[in-house]
C-alpha positions in Angstrom: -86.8 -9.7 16.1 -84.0 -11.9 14.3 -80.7 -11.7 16.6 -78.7 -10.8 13.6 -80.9 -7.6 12.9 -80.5 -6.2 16.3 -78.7 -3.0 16.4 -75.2 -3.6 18.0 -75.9 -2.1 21.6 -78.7 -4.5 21.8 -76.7 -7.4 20.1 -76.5 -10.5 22.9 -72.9 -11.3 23.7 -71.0 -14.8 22.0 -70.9 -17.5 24.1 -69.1 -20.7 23.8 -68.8 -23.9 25.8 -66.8 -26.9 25.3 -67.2 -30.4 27.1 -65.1 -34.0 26.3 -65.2 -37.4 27.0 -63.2 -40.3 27.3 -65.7 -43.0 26.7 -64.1 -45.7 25.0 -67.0 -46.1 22.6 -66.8 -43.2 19.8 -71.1 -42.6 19.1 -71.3 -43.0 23.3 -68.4 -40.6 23.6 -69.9 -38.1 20.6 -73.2 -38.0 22.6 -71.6 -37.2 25.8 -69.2 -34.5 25.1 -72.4 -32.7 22.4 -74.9 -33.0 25.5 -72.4 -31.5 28.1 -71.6 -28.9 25.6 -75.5 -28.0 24.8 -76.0 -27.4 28.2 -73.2 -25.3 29.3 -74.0 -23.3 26.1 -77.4 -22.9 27.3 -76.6 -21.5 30.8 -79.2 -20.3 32.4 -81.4 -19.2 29.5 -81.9 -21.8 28.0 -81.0 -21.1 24.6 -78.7 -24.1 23.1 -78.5 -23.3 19.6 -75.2 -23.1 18.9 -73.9 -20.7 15.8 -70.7 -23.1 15.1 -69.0 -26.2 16.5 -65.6 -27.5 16.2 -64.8 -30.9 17.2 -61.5 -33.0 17.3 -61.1 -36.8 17.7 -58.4 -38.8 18.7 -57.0 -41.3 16.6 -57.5 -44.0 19.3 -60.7 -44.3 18.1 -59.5 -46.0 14.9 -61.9 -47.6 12.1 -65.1 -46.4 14.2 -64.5 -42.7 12.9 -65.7 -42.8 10.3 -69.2 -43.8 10.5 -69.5 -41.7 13.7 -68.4 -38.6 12.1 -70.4 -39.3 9.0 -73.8 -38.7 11.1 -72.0 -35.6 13.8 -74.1 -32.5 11.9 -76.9 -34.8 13.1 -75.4 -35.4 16.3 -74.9 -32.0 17.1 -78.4 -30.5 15.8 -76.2 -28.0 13.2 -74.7 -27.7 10.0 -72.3 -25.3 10.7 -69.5 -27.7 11.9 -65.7 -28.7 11.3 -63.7 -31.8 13.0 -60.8 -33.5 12.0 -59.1 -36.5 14.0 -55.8 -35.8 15.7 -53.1 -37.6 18.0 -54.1 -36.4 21.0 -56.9 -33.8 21.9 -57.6 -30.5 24.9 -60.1 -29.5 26.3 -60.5 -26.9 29.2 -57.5 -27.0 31.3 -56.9 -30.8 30.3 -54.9 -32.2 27.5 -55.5 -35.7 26.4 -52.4 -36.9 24.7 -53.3 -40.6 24.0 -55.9 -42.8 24.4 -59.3 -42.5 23.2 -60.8 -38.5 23.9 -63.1 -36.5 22.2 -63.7 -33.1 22.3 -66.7 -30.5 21.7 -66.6 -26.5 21.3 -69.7 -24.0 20.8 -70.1 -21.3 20.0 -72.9 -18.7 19.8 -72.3 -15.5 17.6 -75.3 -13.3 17.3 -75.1 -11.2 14.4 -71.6 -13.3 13.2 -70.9 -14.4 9.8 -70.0 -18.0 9.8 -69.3 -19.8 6.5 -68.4 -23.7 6.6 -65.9 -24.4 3.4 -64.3 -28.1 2.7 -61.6 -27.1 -0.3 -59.3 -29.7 -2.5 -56.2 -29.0 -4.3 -56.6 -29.9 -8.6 -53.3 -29.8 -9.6 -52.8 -28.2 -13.4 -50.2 -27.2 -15.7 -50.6 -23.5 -14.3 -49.5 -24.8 -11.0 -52.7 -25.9 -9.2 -55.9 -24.3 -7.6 -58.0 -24.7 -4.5 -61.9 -25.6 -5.3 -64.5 -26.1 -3.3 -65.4 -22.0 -1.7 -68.8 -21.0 -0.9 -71.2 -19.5 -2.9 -71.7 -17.1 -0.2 -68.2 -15.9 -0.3 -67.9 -15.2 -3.9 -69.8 -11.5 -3.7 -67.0 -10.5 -0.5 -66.0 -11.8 2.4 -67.5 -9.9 5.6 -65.7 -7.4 6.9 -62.9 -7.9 10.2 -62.9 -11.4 8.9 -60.8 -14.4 10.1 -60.2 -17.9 9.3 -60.1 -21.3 11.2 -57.9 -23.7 8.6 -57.8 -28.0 9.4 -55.8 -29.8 6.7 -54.5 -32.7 5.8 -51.3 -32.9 5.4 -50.8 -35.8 2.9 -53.6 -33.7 0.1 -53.6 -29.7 0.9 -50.8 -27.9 0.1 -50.7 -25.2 2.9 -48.0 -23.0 2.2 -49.0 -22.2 -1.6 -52.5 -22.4 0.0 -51.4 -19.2 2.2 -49.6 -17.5 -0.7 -52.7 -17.4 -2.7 -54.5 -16.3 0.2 -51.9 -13.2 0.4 -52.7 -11.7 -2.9 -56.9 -12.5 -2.7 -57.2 -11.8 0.8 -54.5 -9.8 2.3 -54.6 -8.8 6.0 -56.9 -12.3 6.4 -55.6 -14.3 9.6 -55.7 -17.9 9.2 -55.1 -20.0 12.4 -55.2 -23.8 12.6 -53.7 -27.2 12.6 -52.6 -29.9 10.3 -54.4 -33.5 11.0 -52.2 -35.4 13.0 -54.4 -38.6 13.4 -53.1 -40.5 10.5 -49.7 -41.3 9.2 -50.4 -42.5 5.4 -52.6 -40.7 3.1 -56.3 -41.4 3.4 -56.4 -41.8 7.4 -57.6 -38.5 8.3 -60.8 -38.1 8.5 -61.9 -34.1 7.8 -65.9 -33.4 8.4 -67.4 -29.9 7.4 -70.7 -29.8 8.2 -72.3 -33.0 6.0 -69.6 -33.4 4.2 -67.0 -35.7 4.9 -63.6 -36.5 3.5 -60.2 -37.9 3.9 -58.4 -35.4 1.8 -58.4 -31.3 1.2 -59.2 -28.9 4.3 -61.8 -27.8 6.1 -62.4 -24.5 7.7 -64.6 -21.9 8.9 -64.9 -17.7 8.0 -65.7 -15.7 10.7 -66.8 -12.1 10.9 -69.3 -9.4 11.2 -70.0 -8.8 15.1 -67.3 -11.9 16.0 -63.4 -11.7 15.7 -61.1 -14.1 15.9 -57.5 -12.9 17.3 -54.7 -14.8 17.0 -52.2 -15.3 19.7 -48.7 -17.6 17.8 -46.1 -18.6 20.6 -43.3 -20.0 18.6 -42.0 -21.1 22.5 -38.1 -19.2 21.5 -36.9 -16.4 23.3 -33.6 -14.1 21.1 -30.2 -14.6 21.8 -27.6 -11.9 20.9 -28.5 -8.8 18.4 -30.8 -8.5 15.1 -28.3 -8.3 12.4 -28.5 -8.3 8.6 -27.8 -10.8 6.1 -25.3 -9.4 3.9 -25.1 -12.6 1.6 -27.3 -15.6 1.5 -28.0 -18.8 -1.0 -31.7 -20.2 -1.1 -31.5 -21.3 3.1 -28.1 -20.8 3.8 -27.1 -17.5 5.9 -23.5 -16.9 3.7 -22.2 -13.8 5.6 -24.1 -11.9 8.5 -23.3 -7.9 8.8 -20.5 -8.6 6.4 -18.6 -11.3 8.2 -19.2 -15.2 7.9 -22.5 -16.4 9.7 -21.0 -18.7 12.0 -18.5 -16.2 13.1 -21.7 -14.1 14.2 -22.5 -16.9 16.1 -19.4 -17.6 17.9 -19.5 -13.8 18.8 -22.8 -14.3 20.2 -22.3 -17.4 21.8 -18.9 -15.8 23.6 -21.2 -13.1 25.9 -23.6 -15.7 26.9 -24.5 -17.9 30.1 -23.8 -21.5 30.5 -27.3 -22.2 30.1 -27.7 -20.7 27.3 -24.6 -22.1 25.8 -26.0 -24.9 26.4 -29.4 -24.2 24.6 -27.4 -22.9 21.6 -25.3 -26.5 21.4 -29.2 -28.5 21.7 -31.9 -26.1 20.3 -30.4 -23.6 18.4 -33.3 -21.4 16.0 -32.9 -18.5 13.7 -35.6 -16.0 13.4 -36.0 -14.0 10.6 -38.5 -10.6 10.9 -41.7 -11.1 9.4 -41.7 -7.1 8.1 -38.6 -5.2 8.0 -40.8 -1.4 8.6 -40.3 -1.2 12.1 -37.6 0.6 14.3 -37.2 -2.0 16.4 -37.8 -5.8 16.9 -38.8 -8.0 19.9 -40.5 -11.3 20.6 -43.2 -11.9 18.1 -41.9 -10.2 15.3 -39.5 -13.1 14.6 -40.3 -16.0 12.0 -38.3 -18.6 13.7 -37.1 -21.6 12.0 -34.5 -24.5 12.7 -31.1 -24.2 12.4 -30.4 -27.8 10.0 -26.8 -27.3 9.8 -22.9 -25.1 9.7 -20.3 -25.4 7.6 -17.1 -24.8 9.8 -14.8 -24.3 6.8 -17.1 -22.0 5.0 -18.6 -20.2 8.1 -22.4 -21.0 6.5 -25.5 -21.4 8.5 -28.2 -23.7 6.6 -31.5 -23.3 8.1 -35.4 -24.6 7.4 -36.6 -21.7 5.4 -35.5 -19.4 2.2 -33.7 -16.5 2.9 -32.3 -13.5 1.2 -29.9 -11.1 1.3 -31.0 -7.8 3.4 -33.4 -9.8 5.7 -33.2 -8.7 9.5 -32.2 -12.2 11.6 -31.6 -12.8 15.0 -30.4 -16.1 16.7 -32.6 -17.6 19.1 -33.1 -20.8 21.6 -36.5 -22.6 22.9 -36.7 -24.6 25.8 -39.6 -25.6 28.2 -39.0 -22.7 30.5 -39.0 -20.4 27.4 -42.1 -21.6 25.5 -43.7 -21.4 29.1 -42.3 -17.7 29.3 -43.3 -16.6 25.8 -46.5 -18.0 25.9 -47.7 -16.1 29.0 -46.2 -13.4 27.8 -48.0 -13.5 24.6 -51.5 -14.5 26.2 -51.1 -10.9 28.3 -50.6 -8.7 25.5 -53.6 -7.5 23.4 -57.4 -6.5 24.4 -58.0 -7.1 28.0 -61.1 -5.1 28.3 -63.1 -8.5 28.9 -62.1 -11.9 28.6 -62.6 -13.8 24.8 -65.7 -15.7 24.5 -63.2 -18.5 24.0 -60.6 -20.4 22.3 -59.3 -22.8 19.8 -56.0 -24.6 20.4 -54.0 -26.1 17.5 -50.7 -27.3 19.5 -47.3 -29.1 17.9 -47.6 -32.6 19.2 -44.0 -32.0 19.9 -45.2 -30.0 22.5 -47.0 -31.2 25.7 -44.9 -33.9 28.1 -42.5 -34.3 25.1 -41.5 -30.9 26.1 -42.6 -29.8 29.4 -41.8 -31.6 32.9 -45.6 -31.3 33.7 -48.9 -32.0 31.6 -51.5 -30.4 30.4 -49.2 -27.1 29.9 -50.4 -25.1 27.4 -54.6 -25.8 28.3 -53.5 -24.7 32.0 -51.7 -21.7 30.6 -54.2 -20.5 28.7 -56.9 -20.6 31.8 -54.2 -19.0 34.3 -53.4 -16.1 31.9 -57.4 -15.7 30.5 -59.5 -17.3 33.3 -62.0 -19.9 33.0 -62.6 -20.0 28.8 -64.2 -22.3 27.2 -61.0 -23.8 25.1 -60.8 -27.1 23.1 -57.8 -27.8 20.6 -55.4 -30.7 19.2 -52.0 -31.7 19.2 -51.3 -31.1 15.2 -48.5 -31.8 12.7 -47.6 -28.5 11.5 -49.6 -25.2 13.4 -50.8 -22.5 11.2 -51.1 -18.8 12.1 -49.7 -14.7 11.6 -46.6 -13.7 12.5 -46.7 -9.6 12.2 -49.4 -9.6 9.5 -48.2 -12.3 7.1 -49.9 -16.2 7.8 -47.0 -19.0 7.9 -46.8 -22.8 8.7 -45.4 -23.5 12.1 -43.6 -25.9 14.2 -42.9 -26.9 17.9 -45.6 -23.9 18.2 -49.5 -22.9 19.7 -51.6 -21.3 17.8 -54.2 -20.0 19.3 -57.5 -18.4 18.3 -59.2 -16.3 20.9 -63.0 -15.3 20.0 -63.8 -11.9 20.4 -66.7 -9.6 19.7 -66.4 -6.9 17.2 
């Protein structure tokens, strides 16, 4: 009997495994990490067959990509596979932040719905639209469904991307990474499964008997109170609980420690909350965003984002020991009835050593606060993933999706 027609008592469990390797030759490399990979998936039953893979590529590897991901469904056995090529690459508890490294996740997901996409942005008069969706997808997406988003971020669009997601699809999380091996347009290479392109997106839909949770750490921790914006233009914060915004700050910056003085004078943030229905806020429910600039004459706070008058904000700071500390902290909460099957990574490449004393932080994390899962991921230009139940573009952030079963 078919896997997928199993009742779910009887339903095997997901696996995944991941391998890498940093063979200086790209096809040699490919082979290695896929081999390694097939194996560990196959434990001791012997069954390889994977249900998806995901695969990231460091740039290193320059004009050799191309013609080695062109032939990688074939490599790997499957079509049911997305790559892009990124700065630097993770896999297990090791991050590979230069030099040449390739690694391999798969994963098996009996009784999963798995649907490959590659999608471009045609720009029209009405404003644009996003082309390239399964056929499969057009009668309903399957039910507790997820997505896994790689773009490129010279081509795709991703915040009007997630808008339009938001009215088709509400309630849909999308976690993933912008390519970040290529700085012109054209040098990213984006392969889902036969298809290969240096433009658009590529992704993956997942649901039916396999979940994918999302775990954001935007690496801030909140300073002061939440207060509301009692007068704003476009990104500046005008007047905060009726008084000027940098007042607020002053107020706030008056009660605190020298520490965190000093964190407000070198890494100052401003989170906004991602739904105002809630009695209460606390780390997580924060949209946090730069703070670009103040106006001491005017008392105005301009910051990287829109905002509006009667939004709940709260001032906040990120440093390593706080993006080590939310992180963690985030990677505890949630299901912890049995460890996920595994995990995708999509990390800022402002992160790693350029943040923390130590490499290899955030693969290392993950393992300490889950155990041994199978985890591969990238350092990306822009992180995508839910904050409360609303998807956003990130920065300086992890974005993490953990594979569950239903």
């Amino acid at each position: 009997m078919p896997e997928q027609n199993l009742p779910p008592a009887a339903m095997p469990p997901a696996r995944c495994a991941v391998s890498s390797s940093t063979h200086p030759e790209l096809e040699t490399a490919l082979r290695e990490a896929v081999t390694r990979a097939q194996a560990e998936l196959a434990g001791d039953g012997g069954e390889a067959g994977a249900t998806l893979a995901v695969v990231f590529v460091s740039a290193a590897y320059g004009e050799a990509i191309r013609p080695a991901l062109d032939g990688l469904a074939d490599t790997l056995g499957i079509d049911g596979v997305i790559a892009t090529t990124a700065e630097g690459v993770l896999a297990g508890d090791t991050e590979h932040e230069s030099g040449p490294a390739v690694a391999v996740w798969l994963a098996r997901l009996p009784g999963a719905v798995v649907e490959i996409f590659a999608l471009e942005y045609v720009g029209n008069p009405d404003g644009g639209s996003f082309i390239g969706w399964p056929a499969e997808l057009e009668g309903g997406w399957p039910e507790g469904a997820g997505m896994l988003l790689l773009a490129d971020p010279f081509s795709f669009p991703v915040d009007s991307f997630i808008s339009g997601m938001e009215q088709d699809h509400p309630g849909v999380p999308i976690i993933g990474g912008m390519a970040s091996g290529g700085r012109v347009p054209g040098s990213n290479t984006l392969v889902a499964g036969r298809h290969l392109s240096d433009c658009g997106a590529v992704g993956v839909v997942v649901g039916g008997s396999a979940r994918l949770r999302p775990v954001v750490s935007q690496g801030c921790r909140p300073i002061g109170r939440p207060m509301v914006i009692t007068r704003a233009e476009e990104n500046v914060i005008v007047e905060l609980g009726g008084r000027p915004a940098l007042e607020r700050l002053r107020e706030v910056y008056g009660e605190l420690s020298e520490a965190d003085r000093q964190l407000v004078r070198s890494s100052l943030h401003v989170g906004r909350v991602a739904s105002e229905y809630q009695d209460r806020f606390q780390r997580g429910d924060f949209l946090v965003r730069n703070v670009v600039g103040a106006d001491p004459e005017s008392g105005m706070i301009a910051v990287g984002d829109l905002v509006r008058t009667g939004q709940t904000v709260q001032f906040h700071v990120r440093d390593a020991d706080t993006a080590h500390e939310d992180l963690l902290h985030l990677l505890t909460l949630g299901p912890s009835e049995s460890p996920p099957a595994g995990a995708l990574v999509f990390t800022c490449n402002g992160r790693g050593t350029r943040l923390f004393p130590a490499a290899h932080h955030d693969a290392r994390c993950l393992q300490d606060a889950l155990g041994p899962v199978p985890t591969a991921g990238f350092f990306a230009q822009g992180e995508i993933g839910p904050i409360g139940k609303r998807n956003f573009l990130h920065g300086f952030t992890a974005s993490i999706a953990l594979v569950e079963g239903a």
